[in-house]
LOBAKOL-984512 format. One record per residue (C-alpha): residue number from 0; residue in three letters; x negated, y, z. Coordinates in pm, whole numbers, plus 50000, padded with zeros to 5 digits. Layout:
<sites>
SITE, NUM, Ala, X, Y, Z .
...
</sites>
This chain:
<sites>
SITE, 0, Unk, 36102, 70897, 37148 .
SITE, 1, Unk, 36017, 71190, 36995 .
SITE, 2, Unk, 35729, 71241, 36731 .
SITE, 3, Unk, 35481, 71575, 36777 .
SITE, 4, Unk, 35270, 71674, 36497 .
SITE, 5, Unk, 34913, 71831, 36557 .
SITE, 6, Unk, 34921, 72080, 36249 .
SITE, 7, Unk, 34656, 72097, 35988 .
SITE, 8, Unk, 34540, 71714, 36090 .
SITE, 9, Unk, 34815, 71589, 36036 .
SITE, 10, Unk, 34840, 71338, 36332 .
SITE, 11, Unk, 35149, 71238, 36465 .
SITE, 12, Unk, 35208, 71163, 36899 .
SITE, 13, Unk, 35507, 70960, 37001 .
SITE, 14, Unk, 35676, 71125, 37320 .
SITE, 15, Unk, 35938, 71039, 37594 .
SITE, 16, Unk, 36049, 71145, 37941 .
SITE, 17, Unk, 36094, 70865, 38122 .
SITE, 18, Unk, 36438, 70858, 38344 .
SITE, 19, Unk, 36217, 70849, 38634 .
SITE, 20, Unk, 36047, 71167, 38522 .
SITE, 21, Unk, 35692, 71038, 38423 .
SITE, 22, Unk, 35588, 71144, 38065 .
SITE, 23, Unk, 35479, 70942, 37823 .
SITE, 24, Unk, 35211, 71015, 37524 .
SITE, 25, Unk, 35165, 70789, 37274 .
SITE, 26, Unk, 34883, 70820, 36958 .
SITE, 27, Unk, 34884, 70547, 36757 .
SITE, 28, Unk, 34579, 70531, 36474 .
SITE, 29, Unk, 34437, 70305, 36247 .
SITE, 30, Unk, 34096, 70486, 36235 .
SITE, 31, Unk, 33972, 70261, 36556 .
SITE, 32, Unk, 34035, 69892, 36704 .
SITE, 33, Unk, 33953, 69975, 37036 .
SITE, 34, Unk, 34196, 70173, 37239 .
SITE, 35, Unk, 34202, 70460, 37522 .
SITE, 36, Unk, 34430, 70497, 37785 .
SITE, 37, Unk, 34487, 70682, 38117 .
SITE, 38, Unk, 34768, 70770, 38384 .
SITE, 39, Unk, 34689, 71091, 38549 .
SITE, 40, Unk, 34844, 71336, 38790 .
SITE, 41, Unk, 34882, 71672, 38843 .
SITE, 42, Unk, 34715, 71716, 39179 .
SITE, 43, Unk, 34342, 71799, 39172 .
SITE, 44, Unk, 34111, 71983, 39435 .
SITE, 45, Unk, 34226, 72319, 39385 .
SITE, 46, Unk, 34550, 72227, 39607 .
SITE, 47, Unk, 34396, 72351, 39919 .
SITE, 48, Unk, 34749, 72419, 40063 .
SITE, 49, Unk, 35106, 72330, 39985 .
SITE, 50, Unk, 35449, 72395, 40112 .
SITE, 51, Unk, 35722, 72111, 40088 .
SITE, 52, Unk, 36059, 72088, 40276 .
SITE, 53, Unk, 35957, 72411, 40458 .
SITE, 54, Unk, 35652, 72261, 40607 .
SITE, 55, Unk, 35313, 72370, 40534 .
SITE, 56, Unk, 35044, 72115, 40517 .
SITE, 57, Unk, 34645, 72217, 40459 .
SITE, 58, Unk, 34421, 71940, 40262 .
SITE, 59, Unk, 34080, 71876, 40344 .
SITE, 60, Unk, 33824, 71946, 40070 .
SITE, 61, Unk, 33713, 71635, 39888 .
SITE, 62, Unk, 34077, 71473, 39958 .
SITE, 63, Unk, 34196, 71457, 39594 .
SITE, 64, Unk, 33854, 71296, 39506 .
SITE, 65, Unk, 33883, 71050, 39832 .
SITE, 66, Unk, 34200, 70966, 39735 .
SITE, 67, Unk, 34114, 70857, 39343 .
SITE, 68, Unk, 33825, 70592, 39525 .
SITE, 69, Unk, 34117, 70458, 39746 .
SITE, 70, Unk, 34320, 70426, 39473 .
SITE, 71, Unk, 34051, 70297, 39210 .
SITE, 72, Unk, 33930, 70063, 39502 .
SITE, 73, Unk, 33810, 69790, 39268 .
SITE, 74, Unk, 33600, 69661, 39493 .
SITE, 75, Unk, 33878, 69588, 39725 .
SITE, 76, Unk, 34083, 69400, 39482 .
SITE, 77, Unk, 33889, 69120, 39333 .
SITE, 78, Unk, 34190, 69003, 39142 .
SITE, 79, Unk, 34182, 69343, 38975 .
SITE, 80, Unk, 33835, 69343, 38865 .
SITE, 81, Unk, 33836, 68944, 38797 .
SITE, 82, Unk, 34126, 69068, 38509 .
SITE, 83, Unk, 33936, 69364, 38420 .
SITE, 84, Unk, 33623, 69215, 38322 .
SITE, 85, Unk, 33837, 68856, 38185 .
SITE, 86, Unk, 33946, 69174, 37952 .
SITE, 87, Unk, 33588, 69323, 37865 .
SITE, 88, Unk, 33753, 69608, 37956 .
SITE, 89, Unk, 33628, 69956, 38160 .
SITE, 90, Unk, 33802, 70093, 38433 .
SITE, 91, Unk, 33721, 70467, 38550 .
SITE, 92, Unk, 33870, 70749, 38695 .
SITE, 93, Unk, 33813, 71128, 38788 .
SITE, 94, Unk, 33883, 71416, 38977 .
SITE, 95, Unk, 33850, 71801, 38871 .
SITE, 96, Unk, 34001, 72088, 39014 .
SITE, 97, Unk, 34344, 72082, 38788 .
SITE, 98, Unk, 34385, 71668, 38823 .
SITE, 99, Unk, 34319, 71266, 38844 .
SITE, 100, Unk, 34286, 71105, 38593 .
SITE, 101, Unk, 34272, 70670, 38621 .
SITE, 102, Unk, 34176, 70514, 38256 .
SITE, 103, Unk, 34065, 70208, 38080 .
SITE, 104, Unk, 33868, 70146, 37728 .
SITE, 105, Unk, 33924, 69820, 37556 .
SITE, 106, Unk, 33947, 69615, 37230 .
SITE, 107, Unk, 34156, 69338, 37305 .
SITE, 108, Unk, 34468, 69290, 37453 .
SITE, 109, Unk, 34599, 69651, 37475 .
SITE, 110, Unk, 34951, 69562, 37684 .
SITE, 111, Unk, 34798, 69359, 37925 .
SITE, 112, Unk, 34522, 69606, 38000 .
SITE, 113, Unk, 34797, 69827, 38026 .
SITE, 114, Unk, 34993, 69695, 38290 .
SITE, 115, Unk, 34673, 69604, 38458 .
SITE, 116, Unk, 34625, 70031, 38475 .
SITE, 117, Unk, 34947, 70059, 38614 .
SITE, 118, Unk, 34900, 69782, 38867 .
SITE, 119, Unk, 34616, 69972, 38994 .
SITE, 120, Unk, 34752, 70315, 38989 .
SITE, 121, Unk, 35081, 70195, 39245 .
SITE, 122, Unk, 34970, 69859, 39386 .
SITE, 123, Unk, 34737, 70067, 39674 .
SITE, 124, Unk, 34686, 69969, 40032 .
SITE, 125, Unk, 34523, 70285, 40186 .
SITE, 126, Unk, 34420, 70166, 40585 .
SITE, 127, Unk, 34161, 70282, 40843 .
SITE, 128, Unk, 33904, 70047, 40799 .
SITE, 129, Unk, 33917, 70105, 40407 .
SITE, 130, Unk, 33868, 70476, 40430 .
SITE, 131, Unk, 33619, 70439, 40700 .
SITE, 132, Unk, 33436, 70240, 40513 .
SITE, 133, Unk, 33435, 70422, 40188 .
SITE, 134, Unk, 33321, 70730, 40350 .
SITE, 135, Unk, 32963, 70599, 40359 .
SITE, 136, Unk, 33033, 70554, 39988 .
SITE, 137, Unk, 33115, 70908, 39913 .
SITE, 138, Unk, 32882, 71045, 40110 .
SITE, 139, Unk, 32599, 70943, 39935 .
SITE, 140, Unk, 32799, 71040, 39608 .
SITE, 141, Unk, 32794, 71391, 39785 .
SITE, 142, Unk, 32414, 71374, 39893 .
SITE, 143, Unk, 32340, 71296, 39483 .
SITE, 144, Unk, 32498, 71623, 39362 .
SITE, 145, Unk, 32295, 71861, 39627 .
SITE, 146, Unk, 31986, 71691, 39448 .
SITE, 147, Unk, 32076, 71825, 39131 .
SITE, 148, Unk, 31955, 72131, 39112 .
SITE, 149, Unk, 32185, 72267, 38846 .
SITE, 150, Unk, 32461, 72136, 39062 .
SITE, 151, Unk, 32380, 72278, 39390 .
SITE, 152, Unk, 32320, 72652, 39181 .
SITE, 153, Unk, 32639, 72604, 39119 .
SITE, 154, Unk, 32851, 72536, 39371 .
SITE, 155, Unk, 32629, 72805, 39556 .
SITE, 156, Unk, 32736, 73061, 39301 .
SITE, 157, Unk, 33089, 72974, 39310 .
SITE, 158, Unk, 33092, 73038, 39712 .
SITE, 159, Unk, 32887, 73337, 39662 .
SITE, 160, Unk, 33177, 73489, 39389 .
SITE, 161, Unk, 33500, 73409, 39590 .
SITE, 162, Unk, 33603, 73470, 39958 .
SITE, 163, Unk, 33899, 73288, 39962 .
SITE, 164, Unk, 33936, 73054, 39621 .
SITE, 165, Unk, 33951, 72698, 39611 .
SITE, 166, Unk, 33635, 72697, 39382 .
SITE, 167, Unk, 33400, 72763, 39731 .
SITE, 168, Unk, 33460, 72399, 39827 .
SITE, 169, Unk, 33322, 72130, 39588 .
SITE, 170, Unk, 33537, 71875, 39435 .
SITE, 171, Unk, 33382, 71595, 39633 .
SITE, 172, Unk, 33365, 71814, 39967 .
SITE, 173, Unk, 33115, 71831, 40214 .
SITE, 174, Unk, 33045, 71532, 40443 .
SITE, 175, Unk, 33172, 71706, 40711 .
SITE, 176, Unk, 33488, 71724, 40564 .
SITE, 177, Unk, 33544, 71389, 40474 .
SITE, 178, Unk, 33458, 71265, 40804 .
SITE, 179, Unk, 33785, 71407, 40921 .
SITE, 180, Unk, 33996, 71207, 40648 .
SITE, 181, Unk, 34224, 70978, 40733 .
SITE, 182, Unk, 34443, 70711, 40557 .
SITE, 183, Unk, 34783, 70883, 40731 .
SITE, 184, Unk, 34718, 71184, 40543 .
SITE, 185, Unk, 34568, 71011, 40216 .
SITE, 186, Unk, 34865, 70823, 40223 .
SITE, 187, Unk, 35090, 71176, 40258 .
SITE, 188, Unk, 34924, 71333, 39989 .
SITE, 189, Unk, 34979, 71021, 39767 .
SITE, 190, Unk, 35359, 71021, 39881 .
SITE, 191, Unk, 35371, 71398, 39792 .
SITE, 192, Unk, 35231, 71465, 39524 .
SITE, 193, Unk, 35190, 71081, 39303 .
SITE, 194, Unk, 35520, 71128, 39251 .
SITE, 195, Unk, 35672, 70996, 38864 .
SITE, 196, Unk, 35765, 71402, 38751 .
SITE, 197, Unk, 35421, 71496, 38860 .
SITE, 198, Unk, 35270, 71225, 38628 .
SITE, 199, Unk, 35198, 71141, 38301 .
SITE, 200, Unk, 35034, 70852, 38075 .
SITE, 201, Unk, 34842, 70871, 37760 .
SITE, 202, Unk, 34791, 70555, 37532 .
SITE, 203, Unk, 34552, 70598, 37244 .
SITE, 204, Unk, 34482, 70333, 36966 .
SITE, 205, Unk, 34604, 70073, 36703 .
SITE, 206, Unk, 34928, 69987, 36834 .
SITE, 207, Unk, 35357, 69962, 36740 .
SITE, 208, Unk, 35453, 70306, 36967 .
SITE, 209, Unk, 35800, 70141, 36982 .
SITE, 210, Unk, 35617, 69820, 37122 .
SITE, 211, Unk, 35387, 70017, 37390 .
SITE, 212, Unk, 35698, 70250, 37518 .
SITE, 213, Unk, 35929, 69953, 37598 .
SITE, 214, Unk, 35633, 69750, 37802 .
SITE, 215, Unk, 35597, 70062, 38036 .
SITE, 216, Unk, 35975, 70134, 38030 .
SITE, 217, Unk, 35988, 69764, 38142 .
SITE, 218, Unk, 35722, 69772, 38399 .
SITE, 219, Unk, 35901, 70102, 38524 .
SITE, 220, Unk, 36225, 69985, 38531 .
SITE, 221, Unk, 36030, 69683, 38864 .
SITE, 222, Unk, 35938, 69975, 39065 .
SITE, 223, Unk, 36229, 70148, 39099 .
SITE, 224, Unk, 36118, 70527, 39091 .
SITE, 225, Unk, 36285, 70857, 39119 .
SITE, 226, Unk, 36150, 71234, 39080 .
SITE, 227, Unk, 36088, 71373, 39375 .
SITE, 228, Unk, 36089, 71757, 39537 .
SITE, 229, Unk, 35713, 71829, 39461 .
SITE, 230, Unk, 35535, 72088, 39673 .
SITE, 231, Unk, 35456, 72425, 39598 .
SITE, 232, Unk, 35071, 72483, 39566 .
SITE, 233, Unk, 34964, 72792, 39810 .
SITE, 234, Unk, 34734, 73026, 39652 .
SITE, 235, Unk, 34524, 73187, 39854 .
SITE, 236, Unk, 34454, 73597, 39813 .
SITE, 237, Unk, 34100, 73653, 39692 .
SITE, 238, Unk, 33956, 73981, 39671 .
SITE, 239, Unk, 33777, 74130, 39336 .
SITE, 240, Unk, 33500, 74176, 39476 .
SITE, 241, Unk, 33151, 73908, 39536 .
SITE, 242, Unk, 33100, 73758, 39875 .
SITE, 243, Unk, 32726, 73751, 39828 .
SITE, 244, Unk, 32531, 73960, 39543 .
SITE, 245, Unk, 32226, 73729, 39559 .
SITE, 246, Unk, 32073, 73418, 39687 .
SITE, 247, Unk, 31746, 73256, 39637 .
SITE, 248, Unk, 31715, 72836, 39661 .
SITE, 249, Unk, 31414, 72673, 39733 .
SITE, 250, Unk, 31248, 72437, 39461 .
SITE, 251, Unk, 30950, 72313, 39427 .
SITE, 252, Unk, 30863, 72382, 39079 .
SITE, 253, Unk, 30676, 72598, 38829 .
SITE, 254, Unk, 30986, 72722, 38644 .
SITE, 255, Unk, 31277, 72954, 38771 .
SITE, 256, Unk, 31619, 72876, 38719 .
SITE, 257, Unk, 31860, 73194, 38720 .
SITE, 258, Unk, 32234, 73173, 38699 .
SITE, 259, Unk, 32420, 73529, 38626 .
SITE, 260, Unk, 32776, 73548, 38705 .
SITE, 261, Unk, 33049, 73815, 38642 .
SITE, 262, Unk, 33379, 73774, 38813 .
SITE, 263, Unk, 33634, 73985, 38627 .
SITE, 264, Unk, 33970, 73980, 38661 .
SITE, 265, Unk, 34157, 73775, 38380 .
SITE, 266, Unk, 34466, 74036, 38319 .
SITE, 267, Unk, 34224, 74305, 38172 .
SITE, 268, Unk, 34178, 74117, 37866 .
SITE, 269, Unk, 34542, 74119, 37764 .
SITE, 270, Unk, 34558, 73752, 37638 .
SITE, 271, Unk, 34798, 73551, 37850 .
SITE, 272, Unk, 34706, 73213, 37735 .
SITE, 273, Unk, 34367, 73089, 37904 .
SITE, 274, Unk, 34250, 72859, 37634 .
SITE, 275, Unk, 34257, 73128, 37366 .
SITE, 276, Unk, 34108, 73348, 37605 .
SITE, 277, Unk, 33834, 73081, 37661 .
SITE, 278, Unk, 33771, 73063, 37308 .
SITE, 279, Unk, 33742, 73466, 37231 .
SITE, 280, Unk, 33508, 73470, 37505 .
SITE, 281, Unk, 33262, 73197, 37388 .
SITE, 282, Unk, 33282, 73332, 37083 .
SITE, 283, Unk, 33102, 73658, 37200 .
SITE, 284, Unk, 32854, 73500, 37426 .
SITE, 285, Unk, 32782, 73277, 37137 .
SITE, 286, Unk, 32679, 73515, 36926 .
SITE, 287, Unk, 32478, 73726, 37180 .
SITE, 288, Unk, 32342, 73461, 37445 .
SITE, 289, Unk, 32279, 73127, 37277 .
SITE, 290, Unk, 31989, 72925, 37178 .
SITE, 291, Unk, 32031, 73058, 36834 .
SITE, 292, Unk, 32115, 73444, 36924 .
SITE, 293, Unk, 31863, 73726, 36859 .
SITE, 294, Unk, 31830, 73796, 37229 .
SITE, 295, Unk, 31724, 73480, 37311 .
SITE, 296, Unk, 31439, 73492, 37037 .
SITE, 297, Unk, 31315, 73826, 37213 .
SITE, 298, Unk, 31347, 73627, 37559 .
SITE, 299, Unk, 31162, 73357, 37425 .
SITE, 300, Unk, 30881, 73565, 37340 .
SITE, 301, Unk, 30858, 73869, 37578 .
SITE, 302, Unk, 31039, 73715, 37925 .
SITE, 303, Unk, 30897, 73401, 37878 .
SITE, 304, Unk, 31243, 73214, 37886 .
SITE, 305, Unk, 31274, 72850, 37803 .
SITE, 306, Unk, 31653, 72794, 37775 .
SITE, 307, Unk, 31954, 72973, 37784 .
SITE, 308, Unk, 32349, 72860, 37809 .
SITE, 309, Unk, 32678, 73007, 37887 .
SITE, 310, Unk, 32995, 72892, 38047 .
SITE, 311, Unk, 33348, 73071, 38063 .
SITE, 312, Unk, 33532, 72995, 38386 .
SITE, 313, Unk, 33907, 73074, 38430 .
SITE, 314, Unk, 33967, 73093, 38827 .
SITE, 315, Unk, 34382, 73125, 38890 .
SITE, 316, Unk, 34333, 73586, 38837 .
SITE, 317, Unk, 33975, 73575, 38768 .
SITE, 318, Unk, 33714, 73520, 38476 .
SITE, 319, Unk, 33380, 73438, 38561 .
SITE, 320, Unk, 33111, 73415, 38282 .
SITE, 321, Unk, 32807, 73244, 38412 .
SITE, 322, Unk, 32443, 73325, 38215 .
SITE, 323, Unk, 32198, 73024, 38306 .
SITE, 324, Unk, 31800, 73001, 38236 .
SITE, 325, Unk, 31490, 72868, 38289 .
SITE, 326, Unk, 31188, 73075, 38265 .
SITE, 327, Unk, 30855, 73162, 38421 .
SITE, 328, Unk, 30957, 73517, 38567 .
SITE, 329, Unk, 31325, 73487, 38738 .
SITE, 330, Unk, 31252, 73844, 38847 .
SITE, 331, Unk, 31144, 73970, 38506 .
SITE, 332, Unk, 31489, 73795, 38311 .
SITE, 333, Unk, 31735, 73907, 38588 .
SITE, 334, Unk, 31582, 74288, 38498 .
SITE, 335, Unk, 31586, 74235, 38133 .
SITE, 336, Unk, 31949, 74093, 38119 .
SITE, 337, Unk, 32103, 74345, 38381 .
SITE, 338, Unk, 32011, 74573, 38063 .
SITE, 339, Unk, 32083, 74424, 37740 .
SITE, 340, Unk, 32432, 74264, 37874 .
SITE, 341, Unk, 32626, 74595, 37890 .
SITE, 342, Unk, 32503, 74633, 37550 .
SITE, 343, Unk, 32631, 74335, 37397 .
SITE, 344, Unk, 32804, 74415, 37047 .
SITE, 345, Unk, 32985, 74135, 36801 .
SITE, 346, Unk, 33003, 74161, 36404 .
SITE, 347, Unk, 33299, 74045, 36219 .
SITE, 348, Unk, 33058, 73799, 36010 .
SITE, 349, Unk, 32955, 73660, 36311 .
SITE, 350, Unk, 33287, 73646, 36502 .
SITE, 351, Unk, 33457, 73445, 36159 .
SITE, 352, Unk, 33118, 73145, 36154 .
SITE, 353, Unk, 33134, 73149, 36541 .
SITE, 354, Unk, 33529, 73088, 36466 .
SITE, 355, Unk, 33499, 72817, 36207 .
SITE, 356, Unk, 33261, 72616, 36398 .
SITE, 357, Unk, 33603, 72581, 36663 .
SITE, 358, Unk, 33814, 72500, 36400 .
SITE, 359, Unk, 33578, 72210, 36284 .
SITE, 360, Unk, 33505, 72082, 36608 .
SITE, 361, Unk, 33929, 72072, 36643 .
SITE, 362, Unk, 33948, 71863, 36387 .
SITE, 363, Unk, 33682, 71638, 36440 .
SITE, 364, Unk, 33800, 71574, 36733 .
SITE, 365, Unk, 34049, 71360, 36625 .
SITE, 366, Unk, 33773, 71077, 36511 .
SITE, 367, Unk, 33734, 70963, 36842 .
SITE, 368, Unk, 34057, 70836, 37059 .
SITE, 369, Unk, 33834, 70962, 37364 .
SITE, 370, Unk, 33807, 71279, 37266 .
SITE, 371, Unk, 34172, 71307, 37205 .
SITE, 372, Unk, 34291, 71164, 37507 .
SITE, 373, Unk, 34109, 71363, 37662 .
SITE, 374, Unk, 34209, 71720, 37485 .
SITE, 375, Unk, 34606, 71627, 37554 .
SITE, 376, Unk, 34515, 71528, 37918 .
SITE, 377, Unk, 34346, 71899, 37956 .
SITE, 378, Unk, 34604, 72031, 37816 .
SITE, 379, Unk, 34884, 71954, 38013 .
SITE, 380, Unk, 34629, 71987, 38345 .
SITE, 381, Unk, 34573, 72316, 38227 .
SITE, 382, Unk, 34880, 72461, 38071 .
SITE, 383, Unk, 35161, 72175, 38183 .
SITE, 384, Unk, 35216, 72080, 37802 .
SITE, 385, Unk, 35053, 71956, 37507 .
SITE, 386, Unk, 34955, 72245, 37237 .
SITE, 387, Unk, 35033, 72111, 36860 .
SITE, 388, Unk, 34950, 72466, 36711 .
SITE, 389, Unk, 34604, 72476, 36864 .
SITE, 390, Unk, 34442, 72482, 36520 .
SITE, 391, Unk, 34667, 72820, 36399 .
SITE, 392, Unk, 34626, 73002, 36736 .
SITE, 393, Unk, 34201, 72954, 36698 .
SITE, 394, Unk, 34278, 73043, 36314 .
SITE, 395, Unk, 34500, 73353, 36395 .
SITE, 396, Unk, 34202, 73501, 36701 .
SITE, 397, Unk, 34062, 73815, 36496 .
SITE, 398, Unk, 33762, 74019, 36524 .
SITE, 399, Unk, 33972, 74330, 36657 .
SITE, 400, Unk, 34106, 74148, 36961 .
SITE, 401, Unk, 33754, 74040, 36984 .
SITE, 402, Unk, 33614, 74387, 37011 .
SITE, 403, Unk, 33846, 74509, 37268 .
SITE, 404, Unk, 33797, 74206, 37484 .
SITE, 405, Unk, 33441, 74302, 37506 .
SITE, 406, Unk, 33553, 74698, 37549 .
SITE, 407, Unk, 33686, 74555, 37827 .
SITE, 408, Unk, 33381, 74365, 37998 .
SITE, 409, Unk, 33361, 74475, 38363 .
SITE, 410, Unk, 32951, 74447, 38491 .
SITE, 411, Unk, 33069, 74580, 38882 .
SITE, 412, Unk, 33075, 74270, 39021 .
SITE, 413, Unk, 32804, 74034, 38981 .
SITE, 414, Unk, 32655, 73727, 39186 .
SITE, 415, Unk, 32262, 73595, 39118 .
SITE, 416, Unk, 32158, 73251, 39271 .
SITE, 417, Unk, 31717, 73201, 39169 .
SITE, 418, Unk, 31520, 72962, 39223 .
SITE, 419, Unk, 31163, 73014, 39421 .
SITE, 420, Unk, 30938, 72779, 39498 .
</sites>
């Protein structure tokens, strides 16, 4: 094992390779009883198309997210659940765009609870009748996001940015996608891609790291793994410019909800890592769109608007900053904000608070084992490691880079969904 440092914390991760190829994270604390951990992989629903042995094979939207139900299929395996809640435990698991992540909380028993994780993630039994029968099941997951109307804006925003990008389908799909999945190509994509190098687990907790490594290396050493050839994601060309410029959703109520986008493309900004990037850029919406910003005070009292957030989205070659409100006049904010966003402007006193506010939350992070088992799985998701020198990177951003990030703001491309009623 080696031990990894997180600087300025001060808190230490235990890490191995596994002959078999899976990697292994261990964060051992006193500062909780309970403990955190997950086994995840690096296949999510942007894999819309992959190459392997020299065949091409194209994935149904909604497939990574059909595949973490078949293989969290609890309700299948009583014996599973019967340990689980013998345990007190929680079992959960999700899908995003980058990966799958299968996890369990807990207070007692941390090694059993363990294996019992790892008995679900590669004890599956993927048939016809089970995915027939858990497409009713989704489905109805499906039919709950379209009634969320913050959810539906979105995904119609993200169709009307992109021709081509894996954001225009939904993580869950549509229901007329999953109606054409079938166990023989769950079962493919689990044989593909669940492979040992294209996984990783993270154990979080009050436990002997020494202890924890050799029960996996042990359970491991049953199954009889190797790394495999893993396929080669296909990336589909996208075009800079918006599909659709505006849309208008129907909702019956008294207040309009607007979502902005611009979709700019990520190499004009100069910063090669995406999570810096991610952090310069909420850093200037932050101090010119935010609840506590001078423009929303003027909003508040002249357009009528109610709420206002921001979200940075980093899209394979594209940024997309999304500007969301509710207010009485949609019409009146859009004109308002097509204004005052091209003349956004930072100061170097507020660029250094907005700073120190991400170096706090970085370190406070690190009170809750959720919160860090979940930064390490992002992480690797997102950049295929863990970062240890997170804190200096967000310490060493500065209010010149700043300024020529937002020199560099591009307004020619822009996508509206409103609400009307």
């Amino acid at each position: 094992m080696i031990k990894k440092t997180f600087e300025r914390v001060n808190e230490d991760i235990f890490y191995e390779k596994l002959d078999n190829g899976i990697d292994v994270y261990l964060y051992p604390t006193n500062k909780t009883k309970n403990f955190y951990m997950s086994i995840s992989v690096k296949y999510g629903a942007k894999i819309t198309k992959y190459k392997l042995n020299d065949k091409i094979t194209e994935i149904i939207p909604g497939s990574a997210h059909f595949l973490e139900h078949k293989v969290m299929a609890l309700s299948e395996n009583k014996e599973i659940s019967k340990r689980i809640n013998e345990l007190g435990a929680l079992a959960n698991a999700w899908t995003n765009y980058q990966g799958t992540n299968y996890n369990l909380f807990g207070s007692i028993n941390l090694k059993e609870s363990l294996i019992l994780l790892l008995d679900i993630f590669y004890n599956i039994n993927i048939n016809e009748q089970s995915v027939e029968e858990e497409k009713g099941i989704i489905g109805e997951e499906i039919d709950m996001y379209k009634d969320q109307i913050n959810s539906l804006m979105y995904n119609h925003l993200f169709d009307n940015l992109f021709h081509n990008s894996y954001v225009k389908n939904t993580v869950v799909g549509n229901r007329s996608d999953i109606e054409k999945i079938t166990a023989k190509e769950l079962n493919k994509i689990y044989k593909d891609y669940y492979a040992p190098n294209n996984t990783f687990i993270i154990v979080t907790g009050s436990f002997d790291p020494e202890d924890i490594m050799n029960t996996i290396k042990e359970y491991m050493s049953k199954l009889n793994l190797h790394q495999n050839v893993l396929p080669k994601r296909i990336k589909e060309r996208e075009k800079d410019s918006v599909k659709v410029s505006y849309e208008e959703i129907k909702k019956d109520s008294n207040n309009v909800r607007v979502k902005y986008a611009i979709k700019m493309k990520k190499n004009r900004f100069g910063i090669k890592k995406d999570s810096i990037l991610s952090y310069y850029l909420n850093n200037i919406l932050s101090n010119n769109i935010s609840a506590t910003s001078p423009l929303f005070e003027k909003y508040k009292t002249e357009v009528m608007v109610y709420s206002v957030s921001t979200s940075v989205n980093i899209i394979d070659d594209y940024v997309v900053i999304v500007i969301s409100a509710m207010c009485k006049d949609g019409d009146l904010f859009i004109k308002n904000l097509e204004k005052d966003i091209k003349d956004l402007a930072i100061t170097k006193s507020g660029f250094e608070r907005k700073k120190k506010m991400f170096l706090k939350s970085y370190i406070m992070d690190f009170d809750n084992i959720e919160d860090v088992e979940y930064n390490i799985c992002s992480s690797i998701l997102l950049d295929n490691k863990v970062d240890y020198n997170e804190y200096s990177e967000i310490n060493n951003m500065n209010y010149e880079t700043a300024k020529k990030i937002l020199d560099n703001f591009d307004f020619e491309n822009v996508s509206i969904v409103k609400t009307v009623k």
